[in-house]
Every structure is written in C-alpha cells, then in structure tokens.
Biotite code that builds the C-alpha atoms (Angstrom):
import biotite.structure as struc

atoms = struc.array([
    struc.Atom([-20.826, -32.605, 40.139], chain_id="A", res_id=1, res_name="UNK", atom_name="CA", element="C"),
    struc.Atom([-19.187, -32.047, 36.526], chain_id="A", res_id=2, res_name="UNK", atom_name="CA", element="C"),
    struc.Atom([-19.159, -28.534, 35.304], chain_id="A", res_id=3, res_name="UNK", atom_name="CA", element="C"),
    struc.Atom([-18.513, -27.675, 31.448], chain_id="A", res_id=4, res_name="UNK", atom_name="CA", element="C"),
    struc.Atom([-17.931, -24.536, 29.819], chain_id="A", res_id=5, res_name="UNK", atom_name="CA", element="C"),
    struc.Atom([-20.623, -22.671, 28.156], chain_id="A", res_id=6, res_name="UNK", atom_name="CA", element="C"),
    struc.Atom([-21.350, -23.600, 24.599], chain_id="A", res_id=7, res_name="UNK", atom_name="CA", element="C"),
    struc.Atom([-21.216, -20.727, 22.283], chain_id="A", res_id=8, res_name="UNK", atom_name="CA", element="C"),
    struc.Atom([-22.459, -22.484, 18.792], chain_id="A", res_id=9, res_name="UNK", atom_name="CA", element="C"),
    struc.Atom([-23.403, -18.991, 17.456], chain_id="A", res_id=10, res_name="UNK", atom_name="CA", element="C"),
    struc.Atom([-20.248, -17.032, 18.246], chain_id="A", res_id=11, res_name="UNK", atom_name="CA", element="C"),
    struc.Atom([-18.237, -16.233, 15.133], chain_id="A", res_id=12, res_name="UNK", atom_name="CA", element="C"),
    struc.Atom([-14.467, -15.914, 14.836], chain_id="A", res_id=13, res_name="UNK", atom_name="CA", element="C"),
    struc.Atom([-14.106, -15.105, 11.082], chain_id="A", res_id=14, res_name="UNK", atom_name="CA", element="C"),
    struc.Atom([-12.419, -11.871, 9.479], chain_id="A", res_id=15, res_name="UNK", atom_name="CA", element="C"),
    struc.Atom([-15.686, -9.930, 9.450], chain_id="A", res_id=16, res_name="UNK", atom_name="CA", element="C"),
    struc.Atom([-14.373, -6.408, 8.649], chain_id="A", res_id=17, res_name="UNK", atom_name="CA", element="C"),
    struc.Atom([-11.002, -5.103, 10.508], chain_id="A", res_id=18, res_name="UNK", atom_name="CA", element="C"),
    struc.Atom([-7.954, -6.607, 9.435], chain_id="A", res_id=19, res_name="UNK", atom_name="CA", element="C"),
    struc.Atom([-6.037, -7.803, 6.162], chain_id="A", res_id=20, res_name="UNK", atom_name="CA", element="C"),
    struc.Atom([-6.323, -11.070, 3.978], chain_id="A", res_id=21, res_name="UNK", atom_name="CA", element="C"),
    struc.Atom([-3.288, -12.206, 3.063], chain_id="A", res_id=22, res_name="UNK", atom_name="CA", element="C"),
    struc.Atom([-3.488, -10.529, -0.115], chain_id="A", res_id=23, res_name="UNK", atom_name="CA", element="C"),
    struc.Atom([-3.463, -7.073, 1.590], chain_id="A", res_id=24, res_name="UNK", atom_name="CA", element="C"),
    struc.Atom([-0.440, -7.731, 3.822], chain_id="A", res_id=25, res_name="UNK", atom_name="CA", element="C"),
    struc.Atom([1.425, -9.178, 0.968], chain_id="A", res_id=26, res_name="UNK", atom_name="CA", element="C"),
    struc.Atom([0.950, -5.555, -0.996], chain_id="A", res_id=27, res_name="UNK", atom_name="CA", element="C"),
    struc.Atom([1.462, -3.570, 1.880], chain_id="A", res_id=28, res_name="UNK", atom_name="CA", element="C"),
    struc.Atom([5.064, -5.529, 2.958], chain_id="A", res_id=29, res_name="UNK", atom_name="CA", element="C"),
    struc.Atom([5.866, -5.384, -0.973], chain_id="A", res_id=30, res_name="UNK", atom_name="CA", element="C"),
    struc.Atom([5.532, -1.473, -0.959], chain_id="A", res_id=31, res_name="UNK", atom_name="CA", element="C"),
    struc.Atom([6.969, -1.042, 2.908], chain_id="A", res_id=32, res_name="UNK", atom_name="CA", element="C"),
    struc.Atom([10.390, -3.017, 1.647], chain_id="A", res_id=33, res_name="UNK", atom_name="CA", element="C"),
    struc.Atom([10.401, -1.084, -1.708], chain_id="A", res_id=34, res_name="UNK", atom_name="CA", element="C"),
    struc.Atom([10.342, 2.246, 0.254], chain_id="A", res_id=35, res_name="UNK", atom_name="CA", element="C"),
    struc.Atom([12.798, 0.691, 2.259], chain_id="A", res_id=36, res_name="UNK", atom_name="CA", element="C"),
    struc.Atom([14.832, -0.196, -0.672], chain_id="A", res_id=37, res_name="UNK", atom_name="CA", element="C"),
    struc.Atom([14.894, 2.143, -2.991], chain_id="A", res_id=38, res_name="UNK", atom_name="CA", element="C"),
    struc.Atom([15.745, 5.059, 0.094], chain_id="A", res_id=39, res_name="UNK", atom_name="CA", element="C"),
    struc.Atom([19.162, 3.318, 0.146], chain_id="A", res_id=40, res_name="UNK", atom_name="CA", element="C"),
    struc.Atom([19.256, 3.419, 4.118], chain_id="A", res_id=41, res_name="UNK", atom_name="CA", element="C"),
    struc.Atom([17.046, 7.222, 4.607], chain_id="A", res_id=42, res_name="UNK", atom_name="CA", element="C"),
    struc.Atom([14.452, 4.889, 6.482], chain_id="A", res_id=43, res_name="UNK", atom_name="CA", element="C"),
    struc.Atom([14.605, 2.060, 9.146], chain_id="A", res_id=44, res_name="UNK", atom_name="CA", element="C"),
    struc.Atom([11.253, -0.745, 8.883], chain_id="A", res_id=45, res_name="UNK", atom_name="CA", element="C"),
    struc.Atom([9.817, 1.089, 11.804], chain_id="A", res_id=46, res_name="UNK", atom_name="CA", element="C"),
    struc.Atom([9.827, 4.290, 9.840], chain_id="A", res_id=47, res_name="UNK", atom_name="CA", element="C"),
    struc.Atom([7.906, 3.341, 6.967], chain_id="A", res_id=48, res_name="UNK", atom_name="CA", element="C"),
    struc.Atom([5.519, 0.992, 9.156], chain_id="A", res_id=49, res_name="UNK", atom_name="CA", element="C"),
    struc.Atom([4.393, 3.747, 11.099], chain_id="A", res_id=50, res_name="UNK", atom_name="CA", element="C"),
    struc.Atom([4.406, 6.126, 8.512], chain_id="A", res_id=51, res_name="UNK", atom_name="CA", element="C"),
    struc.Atom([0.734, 7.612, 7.907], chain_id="A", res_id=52, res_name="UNK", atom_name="CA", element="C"),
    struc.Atom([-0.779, 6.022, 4.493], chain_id="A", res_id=53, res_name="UNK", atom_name="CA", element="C"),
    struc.Atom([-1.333, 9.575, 3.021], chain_id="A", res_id=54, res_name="UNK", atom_name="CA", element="C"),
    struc.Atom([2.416, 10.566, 3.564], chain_id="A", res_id=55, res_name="UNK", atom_name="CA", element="C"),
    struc.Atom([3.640, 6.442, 2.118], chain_id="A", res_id=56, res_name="UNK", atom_name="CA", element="C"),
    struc.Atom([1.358, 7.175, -1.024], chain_id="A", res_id=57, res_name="UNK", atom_name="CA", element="C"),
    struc.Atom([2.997, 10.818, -1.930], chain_id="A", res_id=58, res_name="UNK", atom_name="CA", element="C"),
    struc.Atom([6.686, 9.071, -1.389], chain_id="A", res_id=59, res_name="UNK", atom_name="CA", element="C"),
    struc.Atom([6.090, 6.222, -3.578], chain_id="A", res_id=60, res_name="UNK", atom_name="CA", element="C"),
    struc.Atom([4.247, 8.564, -6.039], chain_id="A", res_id=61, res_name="UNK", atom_name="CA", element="C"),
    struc.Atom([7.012, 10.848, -5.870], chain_id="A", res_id=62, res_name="UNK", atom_name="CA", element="C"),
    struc.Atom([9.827, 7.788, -6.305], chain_id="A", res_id=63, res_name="UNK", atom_name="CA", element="C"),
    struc.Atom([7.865, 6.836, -8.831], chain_id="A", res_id=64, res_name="UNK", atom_name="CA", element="C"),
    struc.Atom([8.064, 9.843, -11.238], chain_id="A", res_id=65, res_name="UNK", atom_name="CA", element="C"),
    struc.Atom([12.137, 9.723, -10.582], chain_id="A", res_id=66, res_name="UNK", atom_name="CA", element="C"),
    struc.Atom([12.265, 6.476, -11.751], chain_id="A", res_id=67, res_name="UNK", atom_name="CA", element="C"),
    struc.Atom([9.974, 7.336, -14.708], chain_id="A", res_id=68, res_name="UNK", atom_name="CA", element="C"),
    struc.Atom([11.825, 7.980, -17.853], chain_id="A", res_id=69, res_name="UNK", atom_name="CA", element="C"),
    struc.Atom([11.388, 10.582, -19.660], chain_id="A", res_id=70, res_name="UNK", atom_name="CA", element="C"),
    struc.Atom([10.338, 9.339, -22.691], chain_id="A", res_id=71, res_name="UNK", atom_name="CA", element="C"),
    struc.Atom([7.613, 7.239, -21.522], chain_id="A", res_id=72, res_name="UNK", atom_name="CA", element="C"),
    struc.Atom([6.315, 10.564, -19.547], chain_id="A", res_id=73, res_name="UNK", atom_name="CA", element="C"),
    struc.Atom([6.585, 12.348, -23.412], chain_id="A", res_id=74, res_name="UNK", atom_name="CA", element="C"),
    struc.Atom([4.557, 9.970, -24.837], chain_id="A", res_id=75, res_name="UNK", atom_name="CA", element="C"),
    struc.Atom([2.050, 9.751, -22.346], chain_id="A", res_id=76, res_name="UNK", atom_name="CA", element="C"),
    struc.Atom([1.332, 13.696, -23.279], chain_id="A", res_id=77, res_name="UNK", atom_name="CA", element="C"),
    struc.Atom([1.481, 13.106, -26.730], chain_id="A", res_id=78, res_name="UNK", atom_name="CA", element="C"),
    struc.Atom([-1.247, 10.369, -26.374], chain_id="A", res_id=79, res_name="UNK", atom_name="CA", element="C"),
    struc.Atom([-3.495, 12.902, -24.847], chain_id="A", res_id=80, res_name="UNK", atom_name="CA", element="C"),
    struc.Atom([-6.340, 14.409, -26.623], chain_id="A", res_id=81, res_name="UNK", atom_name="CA", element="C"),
    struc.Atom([-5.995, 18.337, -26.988], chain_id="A", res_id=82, res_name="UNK", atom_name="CA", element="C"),
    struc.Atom([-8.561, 20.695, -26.641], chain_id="A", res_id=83, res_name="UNK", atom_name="CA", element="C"),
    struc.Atom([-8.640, 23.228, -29.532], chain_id="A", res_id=84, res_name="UNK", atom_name="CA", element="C"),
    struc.Atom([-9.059, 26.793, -28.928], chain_id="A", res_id=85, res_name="UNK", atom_name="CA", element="C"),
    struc.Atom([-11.460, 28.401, -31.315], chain_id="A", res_id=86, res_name="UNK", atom_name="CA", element="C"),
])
C-alpha cells in the first residue's frame, strides 16, 4: 500500500504581514552601515542591529543636524512664516 503526503492546496506561504520586502531591508542595511560609518569605529554591526529603533532614529537625527550646515539650517528659518504680535 502507497502512502502520500497530505495535500494542502489552500495553505499559503506568501509575506502576509511580518517581515521586510526587499525594499525595507535595503533601507534599513543603508542606515545600519551609515551609523556604522559615520561613528568612525564607536559601534560594531551588532551594536547598531540590536539597537532599539527609537534610540537608531534620535542618533541619525542627531548626526544629521552635525552634518547640517549652517547656512542651509539659516535659511530654513528664514523661509518660515512669522507670526506677528499685535
């Protein structure tokens, strides 16, 4: 007597919602090796992998307003309306 495995037609094995597309991991390995990079050596890969999200975003906010000129920052405030006091 032959026995076969169980057909599962139905059974699904797509992304359906945990996980990254590729796009995602792309982004996410961009930002971990620019952390990486621009800390000259203060962080390892396992570091910044584990690193919580909240704590990555305030360091590459924070990098980014170093590496923000100044004059761009100036004109950014210049382009913004003021509010009159009466």
């Amino acid at each position: 007597m032959k026995r076969e495995a169980p057909s599962h037609l139905n059974f699904n094995l797509d992304q359906t919602f945990f996980g990254f597309n590729a796009e995602d991991r792309k982004i996410i390995h961009d930002l971990l090796f620019d952390l990486i990079w621009v800390g000259e050596g203060r962080w390892d890969w396992n570091t910044v992998y584990s690193m919580p999200v909240f704590l990555r975003k305030f360091w590459i906010n924070k990098i980014n307003e170093k590496l923000t000129p100044p004059e761009t920052k100036k004109s950014n405030i210049a382009q913004m309306p003021s509010v009159s006091k009466k």
